[in-house]
C-alpha positions in Angstrom: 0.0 0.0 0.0 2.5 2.6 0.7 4.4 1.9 -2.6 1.3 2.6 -4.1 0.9 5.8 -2.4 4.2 6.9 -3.4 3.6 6.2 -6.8 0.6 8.1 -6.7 2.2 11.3 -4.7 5.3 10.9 -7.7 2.8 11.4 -10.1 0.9 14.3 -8.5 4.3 16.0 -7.4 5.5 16.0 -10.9 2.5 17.2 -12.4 2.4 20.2 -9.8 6.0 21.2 -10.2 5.9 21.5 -13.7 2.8 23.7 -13.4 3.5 26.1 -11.1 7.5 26.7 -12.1 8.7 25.0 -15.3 7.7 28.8 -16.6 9.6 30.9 -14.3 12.9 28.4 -14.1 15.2 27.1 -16.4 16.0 24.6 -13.7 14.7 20.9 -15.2 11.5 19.5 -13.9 12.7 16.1 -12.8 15.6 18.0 -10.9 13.2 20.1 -9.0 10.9 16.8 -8.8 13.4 14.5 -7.9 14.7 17.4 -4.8 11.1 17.6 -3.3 10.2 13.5 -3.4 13.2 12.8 -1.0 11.9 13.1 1.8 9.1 10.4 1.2 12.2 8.4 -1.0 14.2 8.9 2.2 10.8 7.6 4.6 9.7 4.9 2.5 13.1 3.0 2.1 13.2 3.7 5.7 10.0 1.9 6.6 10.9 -1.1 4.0 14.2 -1.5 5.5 13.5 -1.5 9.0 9.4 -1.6 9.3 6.6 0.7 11.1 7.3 -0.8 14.4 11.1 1.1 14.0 10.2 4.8 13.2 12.4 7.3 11.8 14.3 9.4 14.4 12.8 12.3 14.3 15.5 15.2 13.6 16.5 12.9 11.0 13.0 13.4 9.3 13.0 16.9 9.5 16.3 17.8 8.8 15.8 15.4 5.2 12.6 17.7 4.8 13.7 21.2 5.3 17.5 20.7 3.2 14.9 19.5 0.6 12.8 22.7 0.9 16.0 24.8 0.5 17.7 23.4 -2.1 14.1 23.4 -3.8 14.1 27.1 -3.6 18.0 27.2 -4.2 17.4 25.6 -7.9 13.9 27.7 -8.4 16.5 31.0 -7.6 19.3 30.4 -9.6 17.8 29.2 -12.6 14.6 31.8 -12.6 13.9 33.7 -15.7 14.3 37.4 -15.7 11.4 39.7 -16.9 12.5 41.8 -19.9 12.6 44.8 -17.6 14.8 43.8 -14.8 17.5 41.9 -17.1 17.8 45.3 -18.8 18.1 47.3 -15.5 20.5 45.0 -14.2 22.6 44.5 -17.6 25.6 46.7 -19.1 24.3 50.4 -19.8 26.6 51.3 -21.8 25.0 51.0 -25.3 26.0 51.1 -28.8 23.9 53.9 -31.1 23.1 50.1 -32.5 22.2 48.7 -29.3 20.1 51.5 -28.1 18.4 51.1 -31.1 17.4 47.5 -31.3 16.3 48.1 -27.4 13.9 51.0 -28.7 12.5 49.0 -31.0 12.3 45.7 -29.0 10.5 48.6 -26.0 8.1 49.2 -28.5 7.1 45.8 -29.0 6.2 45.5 -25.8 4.7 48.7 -24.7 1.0 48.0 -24.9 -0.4 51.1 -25.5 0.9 54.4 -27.6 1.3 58.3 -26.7 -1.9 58.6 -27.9 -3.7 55.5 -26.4 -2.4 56.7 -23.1 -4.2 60.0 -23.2 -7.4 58.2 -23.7 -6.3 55.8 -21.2 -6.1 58.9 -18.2 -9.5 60.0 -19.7 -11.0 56.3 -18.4 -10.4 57.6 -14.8 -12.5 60.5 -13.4 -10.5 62.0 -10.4 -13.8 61.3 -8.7 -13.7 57.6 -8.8 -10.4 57.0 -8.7 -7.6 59.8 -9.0 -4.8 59.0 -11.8 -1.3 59.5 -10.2 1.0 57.6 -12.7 1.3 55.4 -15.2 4.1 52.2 -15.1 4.6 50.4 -18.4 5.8 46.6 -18.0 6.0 43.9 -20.6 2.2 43.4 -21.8 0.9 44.9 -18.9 0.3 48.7 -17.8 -0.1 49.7 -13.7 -2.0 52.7 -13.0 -1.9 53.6 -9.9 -3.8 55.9 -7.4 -6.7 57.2 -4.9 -9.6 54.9 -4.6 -12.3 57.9 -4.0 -15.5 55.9 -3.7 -16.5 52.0 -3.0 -13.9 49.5 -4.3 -16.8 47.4 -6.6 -18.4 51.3 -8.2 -15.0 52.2 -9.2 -14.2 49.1 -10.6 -17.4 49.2 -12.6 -16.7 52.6 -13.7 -13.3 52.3 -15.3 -14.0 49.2 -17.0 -16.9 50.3 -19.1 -14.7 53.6 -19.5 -11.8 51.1 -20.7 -14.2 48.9 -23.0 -15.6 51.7 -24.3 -12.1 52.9 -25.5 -10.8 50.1 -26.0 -12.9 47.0 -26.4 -11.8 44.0 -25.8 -8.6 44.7 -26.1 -7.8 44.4 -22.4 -8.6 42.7 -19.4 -9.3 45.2 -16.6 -7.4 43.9 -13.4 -8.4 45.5 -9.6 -5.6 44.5 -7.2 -4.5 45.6 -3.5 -1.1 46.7 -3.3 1.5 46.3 -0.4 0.7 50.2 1.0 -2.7 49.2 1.2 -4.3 51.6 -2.2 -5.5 49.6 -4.7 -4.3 49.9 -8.6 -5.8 48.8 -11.6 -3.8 47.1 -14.5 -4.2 46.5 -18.0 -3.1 43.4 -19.4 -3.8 42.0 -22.8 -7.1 39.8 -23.4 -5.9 36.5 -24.3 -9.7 35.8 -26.1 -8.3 38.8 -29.0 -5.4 36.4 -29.8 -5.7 34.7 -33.1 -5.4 31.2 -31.4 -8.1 31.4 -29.2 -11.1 30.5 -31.1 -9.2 27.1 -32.0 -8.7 27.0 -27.8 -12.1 27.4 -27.7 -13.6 24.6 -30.2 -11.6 22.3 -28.2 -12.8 23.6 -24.8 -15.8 21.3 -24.3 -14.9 18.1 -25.2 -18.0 15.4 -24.3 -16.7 12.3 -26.2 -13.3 12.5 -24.1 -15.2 13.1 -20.9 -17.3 10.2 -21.8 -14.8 7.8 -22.3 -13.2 8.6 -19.1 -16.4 8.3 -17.5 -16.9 4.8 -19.0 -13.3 4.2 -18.3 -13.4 5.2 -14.5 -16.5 3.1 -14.0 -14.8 0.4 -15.6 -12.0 0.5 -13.0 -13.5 1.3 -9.8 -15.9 -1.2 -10.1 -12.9 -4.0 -10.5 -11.6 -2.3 -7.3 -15.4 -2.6 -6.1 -14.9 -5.8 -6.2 -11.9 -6.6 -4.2 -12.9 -4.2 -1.7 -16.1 -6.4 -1.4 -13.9 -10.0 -0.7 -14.4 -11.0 -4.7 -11.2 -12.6 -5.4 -9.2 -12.3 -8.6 -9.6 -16.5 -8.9 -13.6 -16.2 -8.7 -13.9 -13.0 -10.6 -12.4 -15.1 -13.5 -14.6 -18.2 -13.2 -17.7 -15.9 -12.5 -17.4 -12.5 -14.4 -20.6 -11.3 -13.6 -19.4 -11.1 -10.1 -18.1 -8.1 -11.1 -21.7 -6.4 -10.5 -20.7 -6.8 -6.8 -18.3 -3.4 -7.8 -20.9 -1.4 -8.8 -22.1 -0.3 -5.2 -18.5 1.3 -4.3 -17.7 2.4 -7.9 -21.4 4.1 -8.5 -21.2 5.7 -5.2 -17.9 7.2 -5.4 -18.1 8.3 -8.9 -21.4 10.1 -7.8 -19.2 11.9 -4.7 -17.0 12.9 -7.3 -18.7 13.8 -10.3 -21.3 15.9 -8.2 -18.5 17.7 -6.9 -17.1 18.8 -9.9 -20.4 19.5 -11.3 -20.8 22.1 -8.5 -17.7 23.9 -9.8 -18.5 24.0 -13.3 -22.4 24.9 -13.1 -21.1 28.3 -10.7 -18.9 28.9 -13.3 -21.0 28.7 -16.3 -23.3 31.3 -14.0 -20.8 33.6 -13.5 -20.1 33.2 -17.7 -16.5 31.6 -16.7 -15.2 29.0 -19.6 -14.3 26.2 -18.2 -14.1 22.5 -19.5 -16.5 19.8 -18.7 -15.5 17.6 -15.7 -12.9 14.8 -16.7 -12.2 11.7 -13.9 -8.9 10.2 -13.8 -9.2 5.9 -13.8 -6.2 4.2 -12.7 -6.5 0.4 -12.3 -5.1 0.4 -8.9 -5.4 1.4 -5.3 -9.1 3.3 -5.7 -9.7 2.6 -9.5 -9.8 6.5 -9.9 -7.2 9.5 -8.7 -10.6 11.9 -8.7 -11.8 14.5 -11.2 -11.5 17.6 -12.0 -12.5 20.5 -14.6 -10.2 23.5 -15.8 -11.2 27.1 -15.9 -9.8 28.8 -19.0 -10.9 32.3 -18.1 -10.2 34.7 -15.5 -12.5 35.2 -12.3 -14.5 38.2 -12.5 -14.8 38.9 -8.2 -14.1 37.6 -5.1 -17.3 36.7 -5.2 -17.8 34.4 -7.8 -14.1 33.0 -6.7 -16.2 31.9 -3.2 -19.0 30.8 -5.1 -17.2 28.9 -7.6 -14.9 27.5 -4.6 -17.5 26.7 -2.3 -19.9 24.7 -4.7 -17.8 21.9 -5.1 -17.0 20.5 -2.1 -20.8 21.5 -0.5 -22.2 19.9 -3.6 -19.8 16.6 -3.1 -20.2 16.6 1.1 -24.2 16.7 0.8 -23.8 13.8 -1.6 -20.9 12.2 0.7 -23.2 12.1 4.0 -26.4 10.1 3.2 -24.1 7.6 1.8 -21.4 7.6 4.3 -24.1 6.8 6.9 -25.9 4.3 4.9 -22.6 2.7 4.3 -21.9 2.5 7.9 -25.4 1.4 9.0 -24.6 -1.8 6.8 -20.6 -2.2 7.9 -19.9 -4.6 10.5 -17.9 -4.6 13.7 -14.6 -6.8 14.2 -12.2 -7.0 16.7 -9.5 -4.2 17.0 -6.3 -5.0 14.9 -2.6 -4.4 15.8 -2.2 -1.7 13.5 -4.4 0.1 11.8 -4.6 3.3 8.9 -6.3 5.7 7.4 -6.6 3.5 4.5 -7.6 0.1 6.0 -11.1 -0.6 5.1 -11.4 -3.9 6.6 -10.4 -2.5 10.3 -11.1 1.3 10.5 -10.5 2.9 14.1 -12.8 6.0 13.0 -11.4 7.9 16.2 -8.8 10.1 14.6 -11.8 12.3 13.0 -14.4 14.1 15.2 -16.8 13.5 12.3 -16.3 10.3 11.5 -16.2 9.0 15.1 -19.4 10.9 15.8 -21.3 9.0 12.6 -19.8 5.7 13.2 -21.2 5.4 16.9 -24.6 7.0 16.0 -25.4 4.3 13.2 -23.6 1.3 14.5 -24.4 1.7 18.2 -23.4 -0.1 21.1 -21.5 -3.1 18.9 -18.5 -0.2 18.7 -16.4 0.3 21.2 -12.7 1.0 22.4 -11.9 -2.3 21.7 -13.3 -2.9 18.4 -13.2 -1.4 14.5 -14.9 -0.8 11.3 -15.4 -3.7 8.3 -16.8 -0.8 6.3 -19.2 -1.9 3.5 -18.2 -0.5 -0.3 -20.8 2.2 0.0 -19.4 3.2 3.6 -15.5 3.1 2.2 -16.9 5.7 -0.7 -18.3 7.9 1.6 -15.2 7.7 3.5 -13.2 8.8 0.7 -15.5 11.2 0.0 -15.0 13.1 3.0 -11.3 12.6 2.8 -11.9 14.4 -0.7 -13.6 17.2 1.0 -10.7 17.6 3.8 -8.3 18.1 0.9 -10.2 20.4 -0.9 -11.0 22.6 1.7 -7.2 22.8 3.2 -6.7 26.4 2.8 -3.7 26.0 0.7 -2.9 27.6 -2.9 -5.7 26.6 -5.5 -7.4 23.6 -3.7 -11.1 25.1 -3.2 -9.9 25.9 0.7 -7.2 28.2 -1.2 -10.3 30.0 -2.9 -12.6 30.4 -0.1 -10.3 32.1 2.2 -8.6 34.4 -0.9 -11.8 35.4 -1.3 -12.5 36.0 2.4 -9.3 37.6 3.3 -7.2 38.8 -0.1 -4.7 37.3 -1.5 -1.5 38.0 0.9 -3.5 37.3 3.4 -4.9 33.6 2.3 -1.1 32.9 1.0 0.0 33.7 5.1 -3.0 31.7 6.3 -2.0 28.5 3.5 1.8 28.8 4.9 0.5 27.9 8.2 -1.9 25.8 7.7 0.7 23.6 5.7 3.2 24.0 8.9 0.8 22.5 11.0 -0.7 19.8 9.1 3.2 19.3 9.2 3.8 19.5 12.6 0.6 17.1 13.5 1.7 14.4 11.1 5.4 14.3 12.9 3.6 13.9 16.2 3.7 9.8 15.6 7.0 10.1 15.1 8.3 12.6 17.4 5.9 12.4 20.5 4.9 8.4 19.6 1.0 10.1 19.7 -0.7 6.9 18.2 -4.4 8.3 17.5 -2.9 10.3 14.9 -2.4 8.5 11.7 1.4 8.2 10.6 -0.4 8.7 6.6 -1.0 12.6 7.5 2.8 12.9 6.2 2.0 11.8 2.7 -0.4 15.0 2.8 1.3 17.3 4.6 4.0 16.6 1.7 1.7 17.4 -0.9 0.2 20.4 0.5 4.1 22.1 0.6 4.2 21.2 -3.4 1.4 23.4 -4.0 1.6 26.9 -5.0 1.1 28.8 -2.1 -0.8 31.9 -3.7 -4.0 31.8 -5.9 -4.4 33.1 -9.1 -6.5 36.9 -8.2 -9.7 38.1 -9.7 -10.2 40.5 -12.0 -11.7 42.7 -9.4 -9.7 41.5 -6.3 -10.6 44.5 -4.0 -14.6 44.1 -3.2 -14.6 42.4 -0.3 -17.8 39.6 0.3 -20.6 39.9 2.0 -21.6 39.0 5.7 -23.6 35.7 4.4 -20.5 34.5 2.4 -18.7 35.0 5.4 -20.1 32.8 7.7 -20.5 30.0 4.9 -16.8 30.1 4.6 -15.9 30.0 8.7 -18.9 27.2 8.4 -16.7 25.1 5.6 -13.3 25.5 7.4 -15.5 24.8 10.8 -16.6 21.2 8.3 -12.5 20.8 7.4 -12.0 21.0 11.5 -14.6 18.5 12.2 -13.0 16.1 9.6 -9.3 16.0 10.3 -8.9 16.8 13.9 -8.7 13.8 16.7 -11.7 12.9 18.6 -10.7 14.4 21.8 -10.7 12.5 25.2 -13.8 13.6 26.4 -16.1 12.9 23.0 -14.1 9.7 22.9 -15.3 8.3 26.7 -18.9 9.7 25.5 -19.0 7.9 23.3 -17.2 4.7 24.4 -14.8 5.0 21.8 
């Protein structure tokens, strides 16, 4: 099993690194891949060589996990890619007549508006709404900054139709704090006027590929279905309709899934945000399927339809989740308590290392749990299971997961990216207490995820209006889903546990 897990981070860790720097680095991928898998190389050869019952010393854990952070950055630094602008500041100034010229003309290139342009450009902001101080020309991009005068969302209404109204849809119109707390608006090119965007867009909704990995998925959750149900390989061959006995598990968890990333794309589609149609992932191992997801291809008008957009995927998957997670567990069975026990073992689950999952488990299977017994969870209840472990990882507060979005939208972007920093430190710091302190309710699995929370980038793409804050209501929905991510991962604590006999 833990092979399998490593596999599976490998593949998710290399798929994240080369999203979120092979554009900013000339450093390779597999380098920067290969830096941030030691540690769980390092933990994994560790645990085959010596077993679980032998843990890693502790400083010997973190001291492999932090060098690997370092040199991580180390390699991001050296080989990053200057902008155009600061590898000409930081060059040679003394210039050739030639020189000076071909910088001139390579300056105009990519200066996005003209002498003229810019005169309509200061006419787009009356010093009522927001007072024009200066203009800053960047690569494809121009900063004008300022006085907010009235309400963040009136001004940001304002000097967008005034921009459109100049300029069509030339440009996207971009509201963002800045680090001395006034707000400036910037200007950068609309990808949607480039001549290869109508091709991006025929191919944006692709329902014959999202069909076939539908059919696909289905195909291979229900053979893990099947095994999770006691079907054995031997029996599955002599009997193939035996295979049926998968459905329960695979239709269950492909409705957790699917539902949830149906929430995401029908908020986006009402806030008129392209986006593709929800695609699963099958893999014909360990669940049958590495989840689904769907990709937004245009920007995010507000902070509010960021939330909303955020939000509606893991509600839409955890109002799914619970009916089935209890019916599941209404039809699991009791056995006697193992010797060791995971996050991951279906056939003997110790439900006490989640509030919420303790909780259920004693209110549908009664008196027959106790401290001294576990879970034989049936293939509906090991769905819903995963299905709230899906939720937890959505709504870690990290990056882009849809915990990233809710609390960008609640708090700004600096702020979300400080709250995701420590949010990952102690996920971090709770997974290491097995190791460190010898705390046994927490599961020793927690490190897998704390590991892939630190790959993630740790700010989220802004809105085009990132300045209007949300309102009260969207508020309290957002403390009430990280209240949900609380009740998920935390311990049962002592007191819940001895109410409950657990």
């Amino acid at each position: 099993m833990i092979l399998i897990l490593l596999v599976l981070l490998g593949i998710a860790t290399y798929f994240i690194v080369k999203r979120s720097v092979a554009g900013i680095t000339t450093t390779p991928v597999w380098l920067l891949w290969l830096v941030m898998m030691a540690p769980p190389f390092i933990w994994t050869g560790w645990i085959l060589a010596y077993g679980r019952n032998r843990p890693m010393p502790g400083f010997i854990l973190l001291g492999v996990f932090f060098a690997s952070l370092i040199l991580y950055s180390y390699l991001i630094q050296k080989g990053r890619i200057q902008p155009q602008g600061k590898a000409n500041e930081t060059g040679n100034n003394s210039k050739t007549p030639a020189t000076a010229k071909s910088a001139d003309t390579e300056a105009a290139k990519v200066r996005p508006i003209n002498k003229e342009e810019e005169a309509q450009l200061r006419d787009c902001f009356p010093w009522s709404v927001y007072y024009l101080q200066d203009l800053e020309y960047h690569p494809q991009a121009v900063i004008c900054r300022g006085h907010l005068r009235t309400t963040s969302e009136e001004a940001y209404r304002t000097i967008r139709s005034n921009i459109e109204a100049k300029f069509g849809d030339r440009f996207l119109v971009v509201f963002q704090d800045s680090f001395n707390e006034h707000p400036f608006f910037a200007l950068v090119p609309n990808p949607q006027t480039h001549p290869d965007a109508k091709r991006l867009n025929a191919h944006l909704h692709r329902p014959g590929l999202a069909l076939a990995l539908l059919f696909i998925t289905l195909f291979t959750t229900t053979v893990i279905g099947t095994e999770i149900a006691g079907v054995t390989l031997k029996a599955l061959q002599s009997d193939p309709s035996l295979l049926l006995k998968g459905l329960p598990y695979s239709l269950a968890l492909m409705a957790i899934l699917g539902i949830h990333e149906m929430g995401h794309y029908l908020m986006a589609k009402r806030y008129k945000i392209r986006a593709t149609l929800p695609y699963f992932i099958p893999i014909p191992f360990f669940l049958g399927t590495f989840g689904a997801f769907i990709q937004m291809r245009s920007p995010v008008p507000n902070r509010k339809a960021l939330f909303d957009v955020g939000i509606a995927g893991p509600l839409a998957g955890f109002i799914v989740t619970l009916p089935l997670l209890i019916w599941g567990l209404a039809h699991s069975s009791v056995v006697p308590l193992p010797e060791r026990t995971g996050i991951l073992q279906f056939d003997a689950l110790i439900p006490n290392f989640s509030i919420l999952l303790a909780t259920l488990s004693k209110l549908t299977l009664g008196s027959e749990l106790t401290a001294q017994t576990a879970i034989d969870l049936h293939p509906v209840a090991v769905a819903g299971y995963i299905g709230l472990i899906v939720t937890a990882l959505n709504l870690m507060p990290v990056g882009q997961l849809d915990g990233g979005h809710i609390v960008h939208a609640m708090f700004g972007q600096r702020k979300a990216a400080a709250i995701g920093q420590l949010a990952r430190l102690l996920l971090l710091f709770v997974s290491l207490m097995p190791i460190l302190f010898q705390v046994t309710l927490i599961p020793r699995d927690f490190l897998l995820w704390a590991l892939f929370l630190f790959l993630m980038p740790a700010y989220d793409e802004p809105a085009l209006n990132d300045v209007t804050e949300l309102d009260n209501r969207r508020d309290l929905f957002g403390l009430l889903s990280l209240a949900l991510l609380l009740l998920i991962i935390l311990p049962a604590p002592r007191f819940l546990m001895q109410l409950l006999n657990l």
